[in-house]
VONU-969354 format. One record per residue (C-alpha): residue number from 1; residue in one letter; z, x, y. Coordinates in steps of 0.02 Angstrom, whole numbers. Each point is the difference from the previous one (the first is absolute). Example, Ala and Ser with C-alpha at 12.3 -4.5 7.8 and 13.67 -1.06 7.14 Angstrom:
<sites>
site k=1; r=a; up=390; east=615; north=-225
site k=2; r=s; up=-33; east=69; north=172
</sites>
This chain:
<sites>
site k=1; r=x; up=-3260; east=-800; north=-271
site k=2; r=x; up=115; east=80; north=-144
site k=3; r=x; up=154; east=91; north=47
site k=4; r=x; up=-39; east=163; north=-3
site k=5; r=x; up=-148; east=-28; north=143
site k=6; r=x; up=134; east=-110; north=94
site k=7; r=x; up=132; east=120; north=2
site k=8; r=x; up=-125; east=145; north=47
site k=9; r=x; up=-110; east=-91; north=136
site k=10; r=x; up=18; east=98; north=162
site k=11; r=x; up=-12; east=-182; north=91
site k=12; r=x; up=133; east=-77; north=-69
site k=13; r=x; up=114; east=160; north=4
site k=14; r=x; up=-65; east=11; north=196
site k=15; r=x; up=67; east=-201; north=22
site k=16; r=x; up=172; east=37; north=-99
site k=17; r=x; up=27; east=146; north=139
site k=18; r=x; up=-28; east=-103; north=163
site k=19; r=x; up=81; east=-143; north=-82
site k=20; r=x; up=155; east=110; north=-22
site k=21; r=x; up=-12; east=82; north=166
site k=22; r=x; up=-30; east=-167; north=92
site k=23; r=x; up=169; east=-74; north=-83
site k=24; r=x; up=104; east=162; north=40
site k=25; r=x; up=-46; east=-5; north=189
site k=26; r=x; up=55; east=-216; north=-9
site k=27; r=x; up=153; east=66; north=-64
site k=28; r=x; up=26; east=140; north=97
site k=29; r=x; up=-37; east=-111; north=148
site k=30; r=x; up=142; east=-125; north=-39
site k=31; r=x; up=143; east=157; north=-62
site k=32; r=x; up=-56; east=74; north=194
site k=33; r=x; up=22; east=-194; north=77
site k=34; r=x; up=184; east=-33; north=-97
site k=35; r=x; up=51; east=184; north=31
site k=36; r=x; up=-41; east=-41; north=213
site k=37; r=x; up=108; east=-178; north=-7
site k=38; r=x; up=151; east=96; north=-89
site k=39; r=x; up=-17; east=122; north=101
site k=40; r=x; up=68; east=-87; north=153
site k=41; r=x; up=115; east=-104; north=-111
site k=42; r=x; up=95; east=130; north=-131
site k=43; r=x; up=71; east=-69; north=-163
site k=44; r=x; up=160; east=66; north=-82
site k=45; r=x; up=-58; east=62; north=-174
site k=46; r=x; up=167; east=25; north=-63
site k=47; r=x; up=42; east=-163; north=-91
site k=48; r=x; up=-162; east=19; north=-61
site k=49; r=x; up=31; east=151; north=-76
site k=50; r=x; up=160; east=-44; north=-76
site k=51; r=x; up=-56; east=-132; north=-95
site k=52; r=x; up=-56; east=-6; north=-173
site k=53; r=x; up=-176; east=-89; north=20
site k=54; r=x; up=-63; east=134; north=94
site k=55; r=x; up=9; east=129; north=-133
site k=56; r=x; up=-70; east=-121; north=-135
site k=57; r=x; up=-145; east=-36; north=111
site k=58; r=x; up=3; east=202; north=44
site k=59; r=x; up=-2; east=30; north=-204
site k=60; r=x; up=-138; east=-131; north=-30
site k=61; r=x; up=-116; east=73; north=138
site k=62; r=x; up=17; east=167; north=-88
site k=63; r=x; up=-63; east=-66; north=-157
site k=64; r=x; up=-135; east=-103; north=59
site k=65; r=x; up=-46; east=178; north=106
site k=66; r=x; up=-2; east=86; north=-172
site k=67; r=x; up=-79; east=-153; north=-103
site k=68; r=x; up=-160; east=24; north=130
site k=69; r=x; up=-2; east=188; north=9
site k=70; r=x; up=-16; east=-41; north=-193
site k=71; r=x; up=-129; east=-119; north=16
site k=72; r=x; up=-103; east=97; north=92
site k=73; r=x; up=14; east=175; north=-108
site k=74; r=x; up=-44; east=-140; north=-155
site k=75; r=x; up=-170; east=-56; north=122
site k=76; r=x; up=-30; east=186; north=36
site k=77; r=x; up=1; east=52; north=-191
site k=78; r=x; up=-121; east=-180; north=-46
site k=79; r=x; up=-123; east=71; north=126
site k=80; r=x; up=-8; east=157; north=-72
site k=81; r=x; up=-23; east=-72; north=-170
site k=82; r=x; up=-123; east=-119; north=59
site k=83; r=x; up=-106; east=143; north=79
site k=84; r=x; up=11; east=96; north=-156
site k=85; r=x; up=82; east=134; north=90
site k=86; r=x; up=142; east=116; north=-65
site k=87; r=x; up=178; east=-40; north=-5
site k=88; r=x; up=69; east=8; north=187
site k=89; r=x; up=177; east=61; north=-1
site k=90; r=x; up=79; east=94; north=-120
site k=91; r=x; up=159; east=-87; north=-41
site k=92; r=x; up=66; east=137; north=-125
site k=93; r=x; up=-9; east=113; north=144
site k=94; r=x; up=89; east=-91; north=119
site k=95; r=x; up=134; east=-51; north=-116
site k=96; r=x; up=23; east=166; north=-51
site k=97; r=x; up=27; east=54; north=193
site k=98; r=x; up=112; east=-164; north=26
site k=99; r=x; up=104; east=65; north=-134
site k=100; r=x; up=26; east=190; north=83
site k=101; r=x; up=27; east=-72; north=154
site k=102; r=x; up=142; east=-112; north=-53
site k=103; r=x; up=70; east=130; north=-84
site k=104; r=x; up=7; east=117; north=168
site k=105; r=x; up=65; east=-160; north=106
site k=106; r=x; up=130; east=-37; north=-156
site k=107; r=x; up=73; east=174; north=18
site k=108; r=x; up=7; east=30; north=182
site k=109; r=x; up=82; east=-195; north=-10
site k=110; r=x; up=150; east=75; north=-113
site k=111; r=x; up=2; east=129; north=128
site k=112; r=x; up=30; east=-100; north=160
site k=113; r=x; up=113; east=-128; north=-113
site k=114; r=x; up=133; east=179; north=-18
site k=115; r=x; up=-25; east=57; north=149
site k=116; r=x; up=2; east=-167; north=118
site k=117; r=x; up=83; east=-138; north=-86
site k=118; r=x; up=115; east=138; north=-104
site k=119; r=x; up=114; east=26; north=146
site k=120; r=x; up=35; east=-206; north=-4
site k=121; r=x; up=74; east=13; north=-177
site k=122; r=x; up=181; east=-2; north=-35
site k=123; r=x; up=120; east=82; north=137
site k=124; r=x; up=99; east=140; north=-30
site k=125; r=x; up=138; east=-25; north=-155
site k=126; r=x; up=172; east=9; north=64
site k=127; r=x; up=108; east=-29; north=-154
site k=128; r=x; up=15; east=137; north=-143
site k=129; r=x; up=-112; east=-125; north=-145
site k=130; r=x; up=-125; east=-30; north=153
site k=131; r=x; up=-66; east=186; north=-3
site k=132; r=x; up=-11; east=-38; north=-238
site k=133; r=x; up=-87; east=-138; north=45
site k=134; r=x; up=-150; east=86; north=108
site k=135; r=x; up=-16; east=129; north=-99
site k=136; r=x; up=-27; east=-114; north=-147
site k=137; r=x; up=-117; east=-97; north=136
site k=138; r=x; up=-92; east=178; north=48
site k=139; r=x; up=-31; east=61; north=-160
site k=140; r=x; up=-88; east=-152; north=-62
site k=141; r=x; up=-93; east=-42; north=139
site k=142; r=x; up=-71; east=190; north=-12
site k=143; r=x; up=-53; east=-13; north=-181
site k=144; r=x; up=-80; east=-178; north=27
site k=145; r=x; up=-106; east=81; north=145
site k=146; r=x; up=-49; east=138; north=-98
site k=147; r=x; up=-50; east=-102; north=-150
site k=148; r=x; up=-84; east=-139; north=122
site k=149; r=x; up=-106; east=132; north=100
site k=150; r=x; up=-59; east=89; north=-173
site k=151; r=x; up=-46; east=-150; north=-98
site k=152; r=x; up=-84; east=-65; north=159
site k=153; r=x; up=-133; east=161; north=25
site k=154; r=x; up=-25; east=-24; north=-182
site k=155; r=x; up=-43; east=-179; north=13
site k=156; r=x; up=-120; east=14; north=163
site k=157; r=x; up=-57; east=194; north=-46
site k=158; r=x; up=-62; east=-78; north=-175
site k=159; r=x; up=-96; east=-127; north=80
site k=160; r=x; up=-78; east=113; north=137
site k=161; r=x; up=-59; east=139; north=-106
site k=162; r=x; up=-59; east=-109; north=-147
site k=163; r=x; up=-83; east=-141; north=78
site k=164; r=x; up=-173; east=-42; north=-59
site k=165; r=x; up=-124; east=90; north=53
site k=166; r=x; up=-138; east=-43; north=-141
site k=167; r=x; up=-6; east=160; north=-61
site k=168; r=x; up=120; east=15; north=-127
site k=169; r=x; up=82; east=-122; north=-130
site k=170; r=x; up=197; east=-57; north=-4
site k=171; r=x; up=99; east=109; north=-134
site k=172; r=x; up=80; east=-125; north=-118
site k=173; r=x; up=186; east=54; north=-17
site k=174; r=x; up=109; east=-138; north=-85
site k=175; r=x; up=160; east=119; north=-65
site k=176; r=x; up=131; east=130; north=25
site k=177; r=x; up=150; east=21; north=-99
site k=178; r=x; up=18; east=175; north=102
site k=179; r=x; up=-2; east=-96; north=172
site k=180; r=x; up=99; east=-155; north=-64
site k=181; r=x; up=161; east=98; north=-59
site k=182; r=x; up=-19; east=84; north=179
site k=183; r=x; up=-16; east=-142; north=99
site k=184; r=x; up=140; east=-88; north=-91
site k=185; r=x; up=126; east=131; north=-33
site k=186; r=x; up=17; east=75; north=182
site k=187; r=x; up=12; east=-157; north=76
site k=188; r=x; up=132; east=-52; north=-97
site k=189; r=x; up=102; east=176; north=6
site k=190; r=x; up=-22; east=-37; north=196
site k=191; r=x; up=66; east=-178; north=-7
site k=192; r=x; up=146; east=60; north=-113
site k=193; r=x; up=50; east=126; north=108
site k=194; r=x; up=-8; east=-118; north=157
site k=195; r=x; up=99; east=-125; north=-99
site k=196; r=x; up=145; east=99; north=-36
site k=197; r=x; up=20; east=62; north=176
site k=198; r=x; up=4; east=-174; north=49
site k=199; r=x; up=133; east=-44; north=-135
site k=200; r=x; up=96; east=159; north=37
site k=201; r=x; up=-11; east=-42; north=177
site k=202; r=x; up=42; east=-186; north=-16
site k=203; r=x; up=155; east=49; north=-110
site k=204; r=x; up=63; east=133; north=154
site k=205; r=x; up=8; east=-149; north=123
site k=206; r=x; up=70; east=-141; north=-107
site k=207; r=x; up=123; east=99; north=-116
site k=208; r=x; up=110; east=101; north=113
site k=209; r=x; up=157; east=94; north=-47
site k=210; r=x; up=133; east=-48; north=126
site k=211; r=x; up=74; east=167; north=85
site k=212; r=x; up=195; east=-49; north=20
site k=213; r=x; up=-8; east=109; north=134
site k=214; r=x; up=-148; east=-64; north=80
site k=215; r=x; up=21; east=-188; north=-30
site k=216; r=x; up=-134; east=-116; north=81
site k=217; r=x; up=25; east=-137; north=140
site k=218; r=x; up=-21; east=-172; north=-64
site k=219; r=x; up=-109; east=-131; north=120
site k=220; r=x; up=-33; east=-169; north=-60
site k=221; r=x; up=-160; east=-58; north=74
site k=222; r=x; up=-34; east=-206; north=-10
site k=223; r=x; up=-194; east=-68; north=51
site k=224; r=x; up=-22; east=-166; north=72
site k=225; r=x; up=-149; east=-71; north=84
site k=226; r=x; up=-37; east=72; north=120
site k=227; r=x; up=172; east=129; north=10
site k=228; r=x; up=106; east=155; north=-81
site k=229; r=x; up=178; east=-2; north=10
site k=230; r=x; up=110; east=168; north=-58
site k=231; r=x; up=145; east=18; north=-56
site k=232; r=x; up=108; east=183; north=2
site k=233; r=x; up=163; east=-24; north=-149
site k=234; r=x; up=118; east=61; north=148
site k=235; r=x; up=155; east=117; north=-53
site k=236; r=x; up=26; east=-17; north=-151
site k=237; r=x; up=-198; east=37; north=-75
site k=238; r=x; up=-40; east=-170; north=-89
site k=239; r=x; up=-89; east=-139; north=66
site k=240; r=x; up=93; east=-157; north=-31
site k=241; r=x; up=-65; east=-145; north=-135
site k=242; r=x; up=-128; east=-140; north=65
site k=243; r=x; up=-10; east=-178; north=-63
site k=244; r=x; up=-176; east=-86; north=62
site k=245; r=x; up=130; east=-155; north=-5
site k=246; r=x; up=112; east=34; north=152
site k=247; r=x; up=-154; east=18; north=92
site k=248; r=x; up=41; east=-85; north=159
site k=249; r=x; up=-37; east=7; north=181
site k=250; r=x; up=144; east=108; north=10
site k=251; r=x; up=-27; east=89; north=-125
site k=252; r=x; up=-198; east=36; north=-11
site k=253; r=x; up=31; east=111; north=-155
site k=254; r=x; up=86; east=-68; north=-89
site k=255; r=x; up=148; east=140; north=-11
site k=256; r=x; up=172; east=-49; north=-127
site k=257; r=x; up=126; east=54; north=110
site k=258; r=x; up=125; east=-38; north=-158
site k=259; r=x; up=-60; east=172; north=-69
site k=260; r=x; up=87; east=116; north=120
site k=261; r=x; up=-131; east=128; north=-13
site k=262; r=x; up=-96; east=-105; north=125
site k=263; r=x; up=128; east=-17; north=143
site k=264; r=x; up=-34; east=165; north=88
site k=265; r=x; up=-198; east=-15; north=-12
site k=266; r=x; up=-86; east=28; north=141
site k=267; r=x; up=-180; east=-64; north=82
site k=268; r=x; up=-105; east=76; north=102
site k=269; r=x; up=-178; east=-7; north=110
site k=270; r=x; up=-85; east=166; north=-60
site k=271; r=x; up=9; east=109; north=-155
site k=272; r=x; up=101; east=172; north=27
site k=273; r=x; up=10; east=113; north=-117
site k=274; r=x; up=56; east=208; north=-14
site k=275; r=x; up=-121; east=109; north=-41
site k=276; r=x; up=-3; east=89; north=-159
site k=277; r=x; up=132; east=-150; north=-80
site k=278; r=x; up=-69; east=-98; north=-144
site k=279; r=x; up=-15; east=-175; north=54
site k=280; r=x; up=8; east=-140; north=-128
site k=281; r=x; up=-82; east=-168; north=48
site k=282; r=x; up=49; east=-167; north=-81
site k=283; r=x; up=-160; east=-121; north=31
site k=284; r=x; up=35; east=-192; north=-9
site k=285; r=x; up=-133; east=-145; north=65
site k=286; r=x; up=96; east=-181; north=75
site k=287; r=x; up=-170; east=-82; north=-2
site k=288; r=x; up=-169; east=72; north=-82
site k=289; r=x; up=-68; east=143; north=-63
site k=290; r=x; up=-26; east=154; north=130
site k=291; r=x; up=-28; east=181; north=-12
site k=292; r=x; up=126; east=132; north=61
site k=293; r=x; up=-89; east=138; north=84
site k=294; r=x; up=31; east=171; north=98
site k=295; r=x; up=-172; east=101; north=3
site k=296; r=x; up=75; east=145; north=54
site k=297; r=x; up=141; east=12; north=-130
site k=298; r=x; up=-139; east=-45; north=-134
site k=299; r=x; up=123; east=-159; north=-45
site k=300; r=x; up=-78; east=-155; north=-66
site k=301; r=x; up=96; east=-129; north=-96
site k=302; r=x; up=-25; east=-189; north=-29
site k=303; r=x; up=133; east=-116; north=50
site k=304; r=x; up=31; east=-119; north=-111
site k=305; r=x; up=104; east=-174; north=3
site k=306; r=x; up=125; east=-31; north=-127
site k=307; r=x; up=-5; east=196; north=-36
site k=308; r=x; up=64; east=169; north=75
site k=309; r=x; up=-103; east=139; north=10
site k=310; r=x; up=48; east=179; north=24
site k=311; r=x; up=-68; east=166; north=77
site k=312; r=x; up=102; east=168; north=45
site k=313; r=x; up=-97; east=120; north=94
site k=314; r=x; up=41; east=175; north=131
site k=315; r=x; up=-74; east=-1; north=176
site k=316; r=x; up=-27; east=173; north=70
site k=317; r=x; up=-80; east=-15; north=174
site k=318; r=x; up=109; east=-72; north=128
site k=319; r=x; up=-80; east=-118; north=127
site k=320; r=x; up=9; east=147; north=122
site k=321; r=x; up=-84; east=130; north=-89
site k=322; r=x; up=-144; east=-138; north=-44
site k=323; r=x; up=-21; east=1; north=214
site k=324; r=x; up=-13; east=166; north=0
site k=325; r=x; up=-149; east=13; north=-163
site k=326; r=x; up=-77; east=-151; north=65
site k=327; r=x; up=-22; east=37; north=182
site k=328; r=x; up=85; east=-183; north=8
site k=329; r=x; up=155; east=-8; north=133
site k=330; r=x; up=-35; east=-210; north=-68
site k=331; r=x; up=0; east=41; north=-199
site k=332; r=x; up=98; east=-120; north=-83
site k=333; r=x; up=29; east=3; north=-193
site k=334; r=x; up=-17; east=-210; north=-74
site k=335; r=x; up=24; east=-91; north=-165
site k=336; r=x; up=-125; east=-131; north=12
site k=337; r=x; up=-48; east=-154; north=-114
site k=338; r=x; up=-179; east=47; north=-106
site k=339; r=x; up=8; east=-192; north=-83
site k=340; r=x; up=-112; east=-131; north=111
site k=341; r=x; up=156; east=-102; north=-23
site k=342; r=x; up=-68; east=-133; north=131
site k=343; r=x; up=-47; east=-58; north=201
site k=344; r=x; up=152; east=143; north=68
site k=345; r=x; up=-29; east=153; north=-146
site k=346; r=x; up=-37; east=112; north=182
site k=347; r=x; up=153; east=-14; north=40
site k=348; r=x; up=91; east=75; north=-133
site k=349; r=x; up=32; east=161; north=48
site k=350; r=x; up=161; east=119; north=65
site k=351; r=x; up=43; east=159; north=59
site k=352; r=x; up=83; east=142; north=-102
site k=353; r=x; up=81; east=147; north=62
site k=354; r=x; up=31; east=147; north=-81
site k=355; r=x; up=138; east=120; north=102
site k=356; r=x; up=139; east=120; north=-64
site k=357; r=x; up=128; east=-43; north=-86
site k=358; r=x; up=121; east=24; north=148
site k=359; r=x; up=-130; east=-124; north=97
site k=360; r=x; up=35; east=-117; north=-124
site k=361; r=x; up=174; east=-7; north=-32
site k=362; r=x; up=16; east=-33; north=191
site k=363; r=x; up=-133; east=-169; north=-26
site k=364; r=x; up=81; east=-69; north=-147
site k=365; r=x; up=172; east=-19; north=83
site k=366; r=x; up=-87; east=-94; north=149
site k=367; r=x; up=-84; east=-122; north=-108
site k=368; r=x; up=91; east=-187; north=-21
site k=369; r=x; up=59; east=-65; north=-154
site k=370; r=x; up=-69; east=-140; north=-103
site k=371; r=x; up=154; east=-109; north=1
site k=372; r=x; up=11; east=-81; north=151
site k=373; r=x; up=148; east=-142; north=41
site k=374; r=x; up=-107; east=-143; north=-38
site k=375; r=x; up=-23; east=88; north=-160
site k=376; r=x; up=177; east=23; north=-31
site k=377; r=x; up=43; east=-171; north=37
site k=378; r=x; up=-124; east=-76; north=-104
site k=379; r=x; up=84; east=128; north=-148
site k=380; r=x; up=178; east=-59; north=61
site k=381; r=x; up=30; east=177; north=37
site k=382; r=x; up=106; east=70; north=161
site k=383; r=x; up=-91; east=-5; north=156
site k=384; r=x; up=20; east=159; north=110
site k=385; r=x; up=105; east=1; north=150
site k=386; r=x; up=-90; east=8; north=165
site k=387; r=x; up=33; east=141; north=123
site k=388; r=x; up=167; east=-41; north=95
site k=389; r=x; up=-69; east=-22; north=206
site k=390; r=x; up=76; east=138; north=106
site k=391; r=x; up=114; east=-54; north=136
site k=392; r=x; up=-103; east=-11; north=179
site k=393; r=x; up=29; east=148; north=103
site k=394; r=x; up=112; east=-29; north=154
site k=395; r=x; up=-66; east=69; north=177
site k=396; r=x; up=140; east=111; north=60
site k=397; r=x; up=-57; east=-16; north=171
site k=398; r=x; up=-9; east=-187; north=5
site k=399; r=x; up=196; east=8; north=-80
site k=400; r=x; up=65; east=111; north=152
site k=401; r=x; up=-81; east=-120; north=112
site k=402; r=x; up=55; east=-144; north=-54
site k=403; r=x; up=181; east=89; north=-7
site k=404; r=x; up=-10; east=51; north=183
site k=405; r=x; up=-58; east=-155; north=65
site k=406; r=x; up=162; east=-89; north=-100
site k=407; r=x; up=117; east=115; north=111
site k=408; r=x; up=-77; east=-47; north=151
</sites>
């Protein structure tokens, strides 16, 4: 028996069917017999689904799922050919629909990307170069999205309304100069324009003329796995030298209390800062590399080891007035580490607050100074005086008693 007869004998395609049935319904028997012993005995999926087999076996399933759905369009379109029949299924067609209908899913996706996952962008800038920086952000991402939506219907319109249909023949078109000057030139008048805004930008933040009537607050900040420590340049405005030698455990930075400029400096727990004061960060790494971050301040900067690294920036929402625009009575601005800098990188994180300037003169008087007596001993410097103990207060009444039982 050739082929063709085999393939279109109503016998054998009668066997294949009860064949097929009579293996489903095995099958089906034994899924209905495992599903009733489970049943009475449920299994925790979760570590199942957690692991990393699953979802290779789940991604090889799919593609032996699509491999047969292949297969079996490639049997359908033999048969027909064997038979001498027409072509069965116009691919062009479907292709062509595929293509409109990704563009319509492609679209609405953009749509629901803004509108859902929009909101989980950047927070709010609080410093003056945070609100430079989003516009720069907002402006580009608006251009991209019109360029990516219009260059998209292009691309899936072209191949919808010219896809074969066998009645007409593809225009051969190999060569613009009209459309390659466009295509080059407004692109690149875009870019330019984009570029300097980000230079002009970058130059605003880095490259700051200091106001000598507005002169910013130095903090030294100093990463270490897995901590920050900060210290404020106490009275006199200058944070004292460090030497990575003197590093002791006395003296976990390291400080040179031989430059006098370091003797009033002053650690502390949290960052506080005054609003609307430029603030001027000095960035130093003990140990690796890590990343220096405040989202809301749009502040990023590497720490490095062996080098300093400096950023000046103006916060403008107090802590308080974030509450009240977040709905948050819990809001807490952070400076966090963005560096995978090893086993305890979660932990690098601490609070900043951002009060009034009368807020924070009150703080930085409360806050302890650096130089501690086992410091100054181990500098050969004076050690301060303890607190003279007040004299025990006598009980008048127990005197007189004591002074009338005498007389008796």
């Amino acid at each position: 028996m050739s082929l063709r007869k085999f393939i279109s004998n109503k016998t054998i395609a009668g066997l294949a069917v009860i064949l097929t049935a009579f293996a489903n319904t095995g099958a089906f028997a034994q899924a209905a017999e495992a599903a009733a012993a489970t049943a009475e005995k449920p299994v925790d999926m979760g570590p199942v689904y957690k692991s990393a087999i699953f979802y290779v076996l789940a991604f090889l399933v799919l593609c032996l799922f699509i491999a047969i759905i292949g297969k079996a369009l490639k049997v359908y379109e033999l048969t027909r050919q064997a038979q001498d029949k027409p072509k069965g299924i116009n691919w062009d067609a479907i292709n062509g629909f595929l293509f409109a209908l990704f563009l319509i899913v492609g679209i609405y996706g953009v749509y629901w990307e803004y509108t859902v996952h929009g909101n989980m962008l950047l927070p709010e800038a609080a410093s003056e170069h945070g609100k430079k920086i989003d516009q720069m952000f907002n402006i580009t991402l608006i251009i991209t999205t019109i360029v990516f939506i219009l260059t998209h219907i292009a691309l899936f319109g072209f191949a919808y309304l010219y896809k074969n249909t066998g009645k007409r023949k593809a225009y051969y078109y190999p060569h613009n100069n009209a459309l390659e000057r466009l295509w080059t030139i407004i692109p690149a008048l875009v870019l330019t324009v984009l570029v300097l805004m980000g230079f002009l930008t970058w130059r605003s933040i880095f490259y700051k003329v200091v106001d000598p009537n507005n002169k910013p607050i130095s903090i030294e900040i100093t990463s270490a796995q897995f901590s920050w420590t900060i210290r404020y340049p106490g009275a006199d405005g200058v944070v004292g030298v460090k030497n990575y030698k003197l590093i002791n455990s006395a003296n976990s930075l390291g400080i040179d209390f031989n430059d006098k400029k370091s003797l009033d400096d002053q650690v502390a727990d949290v960052m506080v800062i005054p609003v609307n004061k430029p603030v001027r960060l000095i960035l130093t790494s003990k140990d690796v590399l890590h990343s220096f971050y405040m989202p809301h301040f749009r502040v990023q900067l590497n720490t490095v080891p062996g080098m300093t690294s400096f950023f000046e920036f103006t916060p403008t929402i107090t802590t308080a007035e974030m509450k009240k625009k977040t709905n948050d009575p819990k809001f807490q601005y952070l400076f966090l580490c963005a560096k995978i800098c090893g086993q305890g990188h979660y932990n690098m994180q601490k609070e900043v607050r951002v009060v009034s300037q009368e807020e924070y003169n009150v703080w930085i008087a409360e806050q302890a100074p650096y130089l501690t007596d086992d410091l100054r001993k181990q500098f050969n410097m004076p050690v301060t005086a303890a607190p003279a103990a007040e004299p025990a207060a006598t009980d008048t009444s127990a005197v007189n008693t004591n002074q009338i039982a005498l007389k008796k």
